[in-house]
N, C-alpha and C positions, 0 to 999 in steps of 0.2 A: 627550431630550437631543440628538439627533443631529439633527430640525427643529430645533432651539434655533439650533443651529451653522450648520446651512443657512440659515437668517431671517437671522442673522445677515450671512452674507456676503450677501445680494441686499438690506441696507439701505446706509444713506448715513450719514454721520455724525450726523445726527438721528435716527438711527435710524427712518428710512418707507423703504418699499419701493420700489427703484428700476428701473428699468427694464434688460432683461439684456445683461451688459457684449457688448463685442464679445468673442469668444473668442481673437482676433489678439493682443489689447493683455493681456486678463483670464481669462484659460482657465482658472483652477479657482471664480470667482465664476463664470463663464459655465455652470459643469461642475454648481455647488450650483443654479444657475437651475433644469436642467435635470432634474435628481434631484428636486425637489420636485414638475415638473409630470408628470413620468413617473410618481408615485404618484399625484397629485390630476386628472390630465388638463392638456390643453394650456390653458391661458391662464387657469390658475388666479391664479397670478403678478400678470397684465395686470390682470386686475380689482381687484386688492390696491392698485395706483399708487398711490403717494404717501401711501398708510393707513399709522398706524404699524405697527411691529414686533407690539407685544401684540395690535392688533389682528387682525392676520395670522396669529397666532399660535393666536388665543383661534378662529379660523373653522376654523381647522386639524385643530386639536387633536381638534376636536367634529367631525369627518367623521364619520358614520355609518358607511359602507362600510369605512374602516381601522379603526376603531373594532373592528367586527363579525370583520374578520379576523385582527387582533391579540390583540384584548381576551378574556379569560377570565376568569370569577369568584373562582377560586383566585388569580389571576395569574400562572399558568402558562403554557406556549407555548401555541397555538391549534394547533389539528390537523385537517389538512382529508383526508379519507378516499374515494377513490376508487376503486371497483372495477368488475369487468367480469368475466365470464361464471363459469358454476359447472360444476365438474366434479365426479365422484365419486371413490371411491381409486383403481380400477383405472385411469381415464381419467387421472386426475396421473401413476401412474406411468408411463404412454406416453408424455405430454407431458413428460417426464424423459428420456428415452431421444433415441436420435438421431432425427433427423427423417425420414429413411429410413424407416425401422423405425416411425415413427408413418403414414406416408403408404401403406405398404402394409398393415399392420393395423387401420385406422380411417379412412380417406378422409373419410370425413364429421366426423370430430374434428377432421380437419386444415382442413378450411375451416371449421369453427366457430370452431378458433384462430387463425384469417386474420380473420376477423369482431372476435371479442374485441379482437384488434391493433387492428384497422382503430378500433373505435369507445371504448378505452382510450385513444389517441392524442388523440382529437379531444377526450378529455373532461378529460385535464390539457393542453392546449394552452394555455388561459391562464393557468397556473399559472408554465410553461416558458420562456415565447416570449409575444413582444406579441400586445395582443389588439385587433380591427379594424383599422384601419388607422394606427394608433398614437397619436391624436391626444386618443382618452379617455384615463381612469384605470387603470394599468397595477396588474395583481397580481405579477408575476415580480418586482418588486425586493425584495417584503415575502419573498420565500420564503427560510425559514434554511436548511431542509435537506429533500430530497427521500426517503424511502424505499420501495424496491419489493420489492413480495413476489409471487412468481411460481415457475412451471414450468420456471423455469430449467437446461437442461442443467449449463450450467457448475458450477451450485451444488446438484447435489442431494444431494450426498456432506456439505453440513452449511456451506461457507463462505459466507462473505457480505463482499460487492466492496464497497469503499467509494471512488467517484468524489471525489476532496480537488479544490477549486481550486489553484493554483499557488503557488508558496512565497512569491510575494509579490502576492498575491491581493488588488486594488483593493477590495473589502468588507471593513470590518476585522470585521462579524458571521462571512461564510463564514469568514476567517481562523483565528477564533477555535476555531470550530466545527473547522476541518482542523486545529488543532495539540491539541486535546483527542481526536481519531481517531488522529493519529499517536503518540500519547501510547500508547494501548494498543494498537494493533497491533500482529500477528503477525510480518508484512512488510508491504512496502514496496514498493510499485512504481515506477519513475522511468518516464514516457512523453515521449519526443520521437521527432523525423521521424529515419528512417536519416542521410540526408544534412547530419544537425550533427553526428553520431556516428563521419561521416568525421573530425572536423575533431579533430588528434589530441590536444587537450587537455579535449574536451566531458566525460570522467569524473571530469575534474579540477575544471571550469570552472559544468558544470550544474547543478549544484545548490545555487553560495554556499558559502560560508565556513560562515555560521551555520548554517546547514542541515549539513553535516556536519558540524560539533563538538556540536551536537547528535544525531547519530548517533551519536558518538563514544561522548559520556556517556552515554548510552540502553542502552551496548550493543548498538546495533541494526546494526552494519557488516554482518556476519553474514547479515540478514534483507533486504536489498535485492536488487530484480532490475531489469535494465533492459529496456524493449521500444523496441524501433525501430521505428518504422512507417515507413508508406510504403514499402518495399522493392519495390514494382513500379515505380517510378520511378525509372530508373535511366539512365545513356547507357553504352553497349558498350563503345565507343571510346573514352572518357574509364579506365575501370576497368581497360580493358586497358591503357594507358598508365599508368597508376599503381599496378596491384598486378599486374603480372606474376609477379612473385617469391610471391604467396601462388597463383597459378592455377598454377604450374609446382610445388605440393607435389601435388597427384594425379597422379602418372603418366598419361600423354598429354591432361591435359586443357587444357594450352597448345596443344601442336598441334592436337585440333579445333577449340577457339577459334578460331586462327588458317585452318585450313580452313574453316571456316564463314564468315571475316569475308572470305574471301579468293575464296570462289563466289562472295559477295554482289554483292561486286566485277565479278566476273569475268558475272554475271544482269546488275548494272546495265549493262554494258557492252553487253552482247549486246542489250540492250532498247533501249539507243542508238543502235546501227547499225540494228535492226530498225525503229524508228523511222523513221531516215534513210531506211533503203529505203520505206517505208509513206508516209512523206509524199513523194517523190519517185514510187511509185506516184498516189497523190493529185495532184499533179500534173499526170499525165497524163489520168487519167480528167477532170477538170476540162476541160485543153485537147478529150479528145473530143468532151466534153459538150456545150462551146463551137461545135463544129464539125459537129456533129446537129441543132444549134439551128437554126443559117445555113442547113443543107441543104433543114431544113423550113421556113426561109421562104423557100429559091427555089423549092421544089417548090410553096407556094401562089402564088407569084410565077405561078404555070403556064405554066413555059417548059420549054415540051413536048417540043423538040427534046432537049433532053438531061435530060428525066425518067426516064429507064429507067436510065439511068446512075447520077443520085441516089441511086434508089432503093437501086440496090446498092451504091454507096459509102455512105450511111446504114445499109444493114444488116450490112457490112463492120465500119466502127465500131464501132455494139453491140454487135455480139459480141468485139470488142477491150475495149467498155466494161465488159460482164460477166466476162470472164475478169479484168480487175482487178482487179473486187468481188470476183470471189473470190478474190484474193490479197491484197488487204487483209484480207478476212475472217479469210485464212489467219494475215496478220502480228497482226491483232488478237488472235488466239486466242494465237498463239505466246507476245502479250506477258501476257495474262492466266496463261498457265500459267508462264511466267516472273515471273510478281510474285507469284500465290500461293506457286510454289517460296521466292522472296526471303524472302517474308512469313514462311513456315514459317522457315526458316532466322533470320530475326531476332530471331523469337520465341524460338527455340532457345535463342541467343547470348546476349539479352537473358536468359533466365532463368540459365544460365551466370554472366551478368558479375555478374546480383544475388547468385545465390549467395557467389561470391567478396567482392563487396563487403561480406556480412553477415559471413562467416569474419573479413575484414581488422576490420572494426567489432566482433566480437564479442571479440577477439583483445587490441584497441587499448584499446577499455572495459578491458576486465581489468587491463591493466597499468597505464593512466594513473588505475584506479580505486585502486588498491595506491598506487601512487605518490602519490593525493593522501593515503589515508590517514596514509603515512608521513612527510609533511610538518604534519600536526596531533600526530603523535608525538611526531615529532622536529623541531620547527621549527628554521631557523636566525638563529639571534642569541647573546646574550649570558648567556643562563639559564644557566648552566651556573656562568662567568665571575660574576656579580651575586650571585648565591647558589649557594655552592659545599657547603654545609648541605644542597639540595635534593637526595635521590638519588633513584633510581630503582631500584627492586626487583627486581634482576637474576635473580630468581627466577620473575617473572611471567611467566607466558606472555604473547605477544605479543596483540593485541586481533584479530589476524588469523591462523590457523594458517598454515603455513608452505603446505601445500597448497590452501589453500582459494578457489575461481576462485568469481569471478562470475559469478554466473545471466544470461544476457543473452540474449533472444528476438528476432531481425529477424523482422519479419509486415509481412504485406498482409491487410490486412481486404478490400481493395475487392475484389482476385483472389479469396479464399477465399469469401466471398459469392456472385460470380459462378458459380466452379467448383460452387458449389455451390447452385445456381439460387435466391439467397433473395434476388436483385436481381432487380428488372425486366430482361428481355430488353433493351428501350428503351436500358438503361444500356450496353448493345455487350458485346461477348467479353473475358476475360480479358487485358490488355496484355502480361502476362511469363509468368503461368507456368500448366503445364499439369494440375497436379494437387493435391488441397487440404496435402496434407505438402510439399510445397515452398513452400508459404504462412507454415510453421509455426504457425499458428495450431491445429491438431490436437496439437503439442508444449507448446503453453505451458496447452492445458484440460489437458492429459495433469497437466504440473508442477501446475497447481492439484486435478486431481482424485487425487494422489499425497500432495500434502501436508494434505487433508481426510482422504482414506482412513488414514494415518497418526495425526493425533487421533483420528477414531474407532477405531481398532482399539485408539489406547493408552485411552481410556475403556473400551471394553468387557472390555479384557480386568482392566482395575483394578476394574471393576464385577462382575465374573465372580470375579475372586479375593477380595474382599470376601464375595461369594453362599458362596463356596465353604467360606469361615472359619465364617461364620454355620453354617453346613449341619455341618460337623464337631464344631461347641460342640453341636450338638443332638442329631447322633449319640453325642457321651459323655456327652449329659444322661441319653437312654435306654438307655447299656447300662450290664451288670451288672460294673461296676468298682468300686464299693463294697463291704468286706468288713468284717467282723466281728472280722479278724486283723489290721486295717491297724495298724502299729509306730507308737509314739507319738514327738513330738518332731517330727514333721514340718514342722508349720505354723512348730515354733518353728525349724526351718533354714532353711525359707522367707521366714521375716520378716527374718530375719540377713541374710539373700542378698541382700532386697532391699533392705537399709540399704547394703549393702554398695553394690552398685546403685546406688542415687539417689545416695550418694559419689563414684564413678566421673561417675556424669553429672555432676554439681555442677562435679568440675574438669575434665570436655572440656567446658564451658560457660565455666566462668574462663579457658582456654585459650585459646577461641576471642574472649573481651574481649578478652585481653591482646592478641592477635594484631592486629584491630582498631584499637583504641584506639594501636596502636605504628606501624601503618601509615597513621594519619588523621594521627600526631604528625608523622611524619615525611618523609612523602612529600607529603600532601593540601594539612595545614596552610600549610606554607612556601611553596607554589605561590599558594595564594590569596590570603596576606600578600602576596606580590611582585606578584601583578594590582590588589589595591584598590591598591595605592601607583604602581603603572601607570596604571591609569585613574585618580588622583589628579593625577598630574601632567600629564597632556594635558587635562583636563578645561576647562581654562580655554580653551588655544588651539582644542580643536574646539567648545565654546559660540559661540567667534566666527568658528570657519570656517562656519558656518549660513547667514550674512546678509552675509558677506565680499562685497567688488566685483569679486572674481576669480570665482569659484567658488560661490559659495553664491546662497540663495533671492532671488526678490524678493519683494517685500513683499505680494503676495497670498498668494503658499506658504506662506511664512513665517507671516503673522496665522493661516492654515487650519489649519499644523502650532499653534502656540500655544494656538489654541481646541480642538485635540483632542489636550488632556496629552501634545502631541510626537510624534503617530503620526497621518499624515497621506499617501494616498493621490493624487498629484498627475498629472492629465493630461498637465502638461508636464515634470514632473521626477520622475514614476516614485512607488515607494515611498520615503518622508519617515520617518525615524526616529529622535527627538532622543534618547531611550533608549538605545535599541542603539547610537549611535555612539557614546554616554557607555559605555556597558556592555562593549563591544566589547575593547578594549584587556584588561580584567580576564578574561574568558571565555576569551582565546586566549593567556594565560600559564598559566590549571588545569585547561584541558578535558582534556589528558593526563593531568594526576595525576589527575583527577575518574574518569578512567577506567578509571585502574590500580586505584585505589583501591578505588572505592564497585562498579564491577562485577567487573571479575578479581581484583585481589585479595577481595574478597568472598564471588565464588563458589569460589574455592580452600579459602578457610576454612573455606567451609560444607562443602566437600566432602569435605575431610578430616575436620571434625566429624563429618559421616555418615557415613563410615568406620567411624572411633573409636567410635560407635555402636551398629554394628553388631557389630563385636567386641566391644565392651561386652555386649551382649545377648550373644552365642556363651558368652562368658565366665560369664555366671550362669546358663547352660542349661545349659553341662557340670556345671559346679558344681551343680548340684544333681539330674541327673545320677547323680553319683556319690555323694552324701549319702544320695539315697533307695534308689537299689538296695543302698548299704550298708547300708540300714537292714533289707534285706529285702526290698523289693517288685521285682516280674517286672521284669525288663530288658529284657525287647521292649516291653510294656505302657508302660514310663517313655520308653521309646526312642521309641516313637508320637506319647505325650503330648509330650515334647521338641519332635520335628519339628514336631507341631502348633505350639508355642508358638511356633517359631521363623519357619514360614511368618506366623502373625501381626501378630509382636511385628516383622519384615522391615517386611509391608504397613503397618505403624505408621510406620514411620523415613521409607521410600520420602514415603509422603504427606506426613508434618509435613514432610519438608526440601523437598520441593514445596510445599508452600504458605509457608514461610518465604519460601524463594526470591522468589517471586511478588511476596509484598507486600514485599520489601527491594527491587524491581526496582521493583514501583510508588512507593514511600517515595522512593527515591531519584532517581526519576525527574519524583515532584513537589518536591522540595526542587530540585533546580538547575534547574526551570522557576520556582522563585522567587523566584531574584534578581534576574532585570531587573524584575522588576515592584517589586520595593523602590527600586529605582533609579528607579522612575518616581512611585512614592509619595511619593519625599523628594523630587523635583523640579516632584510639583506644584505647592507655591505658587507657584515660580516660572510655573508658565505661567500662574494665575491671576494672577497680577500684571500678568505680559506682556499680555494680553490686556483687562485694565483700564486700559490709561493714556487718558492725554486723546486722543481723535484730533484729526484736523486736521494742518496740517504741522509736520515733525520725527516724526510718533506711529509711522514705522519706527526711527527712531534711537532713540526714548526706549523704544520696546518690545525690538529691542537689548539696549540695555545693563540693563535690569532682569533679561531671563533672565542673559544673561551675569555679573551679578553674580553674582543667585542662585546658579549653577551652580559659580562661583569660592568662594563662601562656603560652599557644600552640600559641595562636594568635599572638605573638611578632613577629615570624617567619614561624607558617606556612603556612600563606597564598604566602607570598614573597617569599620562596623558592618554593613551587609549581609553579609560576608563573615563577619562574626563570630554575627552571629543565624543564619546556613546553620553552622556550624560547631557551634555550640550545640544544635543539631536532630541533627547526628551520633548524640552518645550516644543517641538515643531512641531510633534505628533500632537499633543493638547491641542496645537491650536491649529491645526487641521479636521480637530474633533467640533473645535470651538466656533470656527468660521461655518462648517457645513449644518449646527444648529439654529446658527444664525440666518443660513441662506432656508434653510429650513421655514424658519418665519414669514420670510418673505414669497415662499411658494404658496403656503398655509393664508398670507392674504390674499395671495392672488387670486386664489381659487375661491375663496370668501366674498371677493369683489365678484367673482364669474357670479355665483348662484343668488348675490341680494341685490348685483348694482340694478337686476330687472327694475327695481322702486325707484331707480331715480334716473335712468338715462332717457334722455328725453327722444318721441318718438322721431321730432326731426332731424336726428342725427341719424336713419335707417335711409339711406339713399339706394336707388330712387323713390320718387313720391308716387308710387303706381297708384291707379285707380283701388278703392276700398271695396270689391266683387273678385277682384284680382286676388289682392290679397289675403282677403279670407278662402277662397278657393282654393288657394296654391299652400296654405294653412291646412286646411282640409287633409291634399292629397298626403302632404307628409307626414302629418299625423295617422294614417291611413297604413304610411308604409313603415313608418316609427313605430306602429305599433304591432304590425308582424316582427319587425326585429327583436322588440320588446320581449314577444310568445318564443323566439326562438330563444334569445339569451335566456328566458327564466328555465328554459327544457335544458338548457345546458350545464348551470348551476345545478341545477338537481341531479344532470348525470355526474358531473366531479365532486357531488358531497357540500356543495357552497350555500350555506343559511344564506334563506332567500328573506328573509324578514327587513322590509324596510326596503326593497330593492322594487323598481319603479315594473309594473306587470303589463302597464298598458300607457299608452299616451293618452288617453283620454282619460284616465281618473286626475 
């Protein structure tokens, strides 16, 4: 499809292939020129002259090379697998560890991992980066996505980095591929240079509009961090000049500043006059030298009479001329030990002024990052005024805690490399700073390897208490808790119980509808009503701001965006998006209530369902409880069982309301990535129209006004049914919440029947009927070996941090 559209643009209105525009006059024809011979090599084009389209098309197509690296039998992606060197376990976990600590324990592993580099590199080289000298068949443009698997320090605690192109990323394939990454992610990383980070609207400014209200609705505010780079690049004198006020919060660190800028000074100077005098020495030695000269060509002149005299005025001289040299020599040293002094001292300063710079930047992110938040919250206009029906649920917490600062890392990679010899010497000494934590780059592996250590320590320990549950149902499989006196009536207080049970669940389930379904009516709903009827009524005037004589495309952009359903990548006029600016106006009237709504309010509901849950559960373990020891049986014995059930029937709520969570985060977070693309659905016939008229002259005007019709005639209802088909998909989500609390209940009996039905299943339903020596012997040994398991799990809890209280230690208590 996408050659369709490239042929397309390097034909002529007969469609044959024409020769490539100038880029001056035609830069996104010049740009499709260029994109086809960068896959097929150079002059693939040239040789096409004047052939039609299908022609060109039908040679294309049938490449062998693209063919081979595209094509799949399944029709799936093709997958190209590169590897380099093999190591064993003990050798990975080295290669894990710091490089230090690899270079003094393994020396020889350490250049074998120099080697692997070295020829890993060369062998995706033209997957990456052009291949020869750029004029064949390029492979880096077919690449969708790159992944590496490696001995990664950074990642061996379990994450995995995902390099995204840029939020408006000239491939709409990478594109595509970075808003399906950003979709699941954990976090979120923003990377730009320190030096835009000065500029005090950049947390407001960098990331787009759309890019934050998608944050918004994601949830995802939360999860952002920003890194600044570059942080060795910095000017002293400039930083001291504009954040004095942040260098004067550490006590005395203005005034060494200011004493270090002020020796500099006071070095440069001294190095000026030493100068002066050195070249004013120089001068004389010069004039000597001049005058040693003469001497010896009188003295071969051989005028004898006053030769004796020469001689001594000659050797008079030289020795004037050597005591010179060595006081140049002297000024020369003076000035070298006066510029390394400088030099140390700038560096000093220089690492100083960066500091301070990343505090002012790290400071200013924070605030103007809050700030832009609170202008997607709360925007200013008339919302409020237009629909005074819309309210806001003054119960909600805010999308942002009242404490909560942004993550914000300034690093130098290039310093931190250097410091820490994984650069070429070649590449010179560190420019700013003197030690790798001043680089921060040690703080932000730290932050990534904090927030891996964190998952895993919450899986294992969920995996451990899971182990543990299992391990206790089988220690009361084997003991002797079954009696021959057990009171009858049991099972039937326990069925009672749990009707009662599934009741109570039933309506904290209806509760949590109601709750829902009353905050989508009246918060969500009326938000989204008042955007389709927003982007309704501009719809028309920005159809023709597109192609406008002020402002909008020419007619090359224009036809490019057209022929690619309005999502068009332009050299000269940036990202092209006839969508989004249709869609725009509807987005930025509901991304707030989208907010409140489908994630905080959401997760509020859920939470207090989980609650209510939970106490529900408390509630029919005391209860029965107190049925069965009424009935007779041991109250320590029930009391055990109890606890048991309840550590369970806990691990039961904890997980389901995690995994609800999850997929109501994911549900919701594919349903509002689904409107612009409705919006682009119902606008494509218009661009297949556009893109069909007759060419020739007028064929901008006449393609014009067909979208813009379109888009006049679309807008009556496409915006309001988009907003109603997303509204329609609400209920699902509820009752996807709703169903899995419910199945919820019935796991929470299930597990309730494991640990009490011991009281009432009768013993000859255990087949076979082995001899009773048998059986308690064979009791015995597994309680024997249940109970080392027991010793090991409780060593295990206590190594990952898991309160052991209440958790079964032995099989024989």
């Amino acid at each position: 499809e996408e050659l369709q559209i490239l042929l397309n643009e390097c034909c002529n209105p007969e469609n044959n292939i024409v020769r490539r525009p100038d880029s001056r006059r035609d830069l996104d024809a010049a740009s499709s020129w260029d994109k086809i011979e960068q896959v097929y090599g150079r002059r693939t084009l040239s040789l096409l002259l004047g052939k039609p389209k299908e022609e060109a098309w039908g040679v294309l197509k049938d490449d062998t090379r693209v063919l081979k690296l595209l094509g799949r039998d399944d029709g799936g992606v093709n997958t190209v697998v590169v590897q380099e060197g093999t190591v064993n376990s003990a050798e990975a976990k080295l290669l894990c560890g710091p490089l230090s600590d690899l270079n003094k324990a393994n020396k020889e592993l350490a250049k074998r991992k120099s080697c692997f580099a070295e020829s890993f590199r060369r062998k995706i080289n033209d997957y990456v980066y052009g291949e020869g000298n750029g004029e064949g068949p390029q492979t880096w443009p077919l690449i969708r996505k790159c992944v590496l698997f490696g001995p990664w320090p950074l990642l061996s605690l379990g994450g995995r980095l995902v390099d995204l192109p840029g939020i408006q990323d000239s491939n709409s394939t990478r594109a595509k591929v970075a808003e399906t990454y950003r979709q699941q992610c954990d976090f979120i990383w923003i990377v730009a240079p320190v030096k835009r980070a000065v500029d005090d609207s950049i947390a407001k400014e960098l990331l787009g509009d759309q890019f934050k209200r998608q944050l918004l609705m994601d949830g995802q505010y939360c999860n952002v961090r920003f890194i600044c780079t570059q942080t060795d690049d910095c000017e002293p004198n400039e930083i001291m000049q504009d954040h004095e006020d942040v260098a004067r919060k550490e006590n005395g660190r203005w005034d060494r500043m200011k004493e270090m800028r002020d020796e500099i000074a006071h070095i440069s100077t001294q190095i000026e006059a030493i100068n002066e005098e050195k070249e004013s020495l120089s001068k004389k030695l010069r004039k000597l030298r001049h005058e040693v000269r003469d001497i010896n060509l009188r003295m071969k002149a051989k005028e004898e009479d006053d030769a004796e005299d020469l001689v001594g005025l000659r050797d008079e001289k030289k020795s004037h001329i050597n005591y010179l040299n060595e006081q140049i020599a002297l000024k020369k040293e003076n000035i070298q030990n006066l510029e390394k002094r400088s030099q140390d001292l700038q560096k000093a300063l220089k690492a100083v002024a960066a500091i301070i710079r990343n505090e002012y930047s790290t400071a200013r992110m924070q605030i103007d990052f809050r700030a832009g938040l609170e202008e997607l919250v709360n925007p200013v206009g008339e919302e409020e005024l237009e629909h005074p029906h819309v309210r806001q649920n003054e119960s909600l917490p805010p999308p942002l805690p009242d404490n909560f600062q942004l993550n914000v890392n300034c690093i130098s990679a290039n310093d931190y490399l250097k410091l820490k010899k994984l650069k070429s010497s070649s590449d010179g000494k560190p420019s700013t700073f003197s030690s790798p934590d001043q680089t921060q780059i040690p703080a932000l592996c730290g932050a990534v390897h904090e927030t891996t250590l964190q998952y895993r320590r919450f899986f294992a320990q969920k995996l451990a208490k899971k182990a543990g549950n299992l391990l206790e149902l089988m220690c009361q499989s084997v003991a002797e808790t079954r009696s021959t006196k057990t009171p009858g009536g049991l099972k039937q207080a326990f069925d009672e119980e749990m009707r009662d049970f599934a009741t109570a669940m039933d309506s904290l389930v209806s509760e949590f509808v109601h709750k829902a379904q009353s905050e989508v009516e009246k918060s969500l709903e009326p938000a989204m009503r008042s955007g389709a009827s927003k982007s309704a009524s501009c719809a028309t005037s920005t159809a023709s701001s597109w192609g406008s004589k002020e402002n909008g495309l020419r007619y090359p952009s224009y036809q490019a965006a057209v022929r690619r359903a309005g999502e068009y990548y332009s050299k000269a006029k940036g990202l092209i998006n006839f969508n989004r600016s249709l869609y725009d106006p509807m987005e930025e009237k509901f991304s707030a209530a989208w907010q409140r709504t489908m994630d905080t309010a959401m997760r509020g509901f859920l939470e207090s369902s989980k609650k209510n849950a939970k106490q529900t559960v408390v509630g029919a373990l005391e209860s029965l409880f107190v049925q069965f020891t009424g009935a007779g049986l041991n109250a320590d014995l029930v009391s055990s069982m109890r606890h048991r059930a309840y550590r369970i029937c806990m691990e039961d709520v904890d997980n389901s309301f995690e995994f609800i969570m999850k997929k109501l985060i994911e549900k919701q977070r594919k349903l509002n990535r689904s409107l612009l693309p409705n919006v682009a659905r119902r606008m494509g016939p218009g661009y297949e129209a556009a893109a069909a008229v007759e060419r020739g002259p007028g064929a901008f005007s006449r393609m014009k006004h067909v979208l813009c019709q379109h888009a006049d005639d679309a807008s009556r209802d496409m915006f309001h049914q988009t907003v109603s088909e997303a509204l329609d998909s609400v209920p699902s989500i509820i009752h996807h919440v709703s169903t899995n609390i419910k199945r919820l209940a019935k796991i929470i009996h299930t597990h309730m029947d494991r640990v009490f039905s011991v009281w009432w299943v009768s013993q000859a339903t255990i087949p076979p009927p082995f001899p009773e020596p048998i059986v308690k012997n064979t009791r015995r040994d597994l309680q024997h070996q249940l109970d080392d398991l027991c010793k090991v799990h409780c060593a295990t809890l206590e190594k990952i941090g898991v309160d052991k209280e209440g958790m079964v230690e032995s099989c024989f208590k």
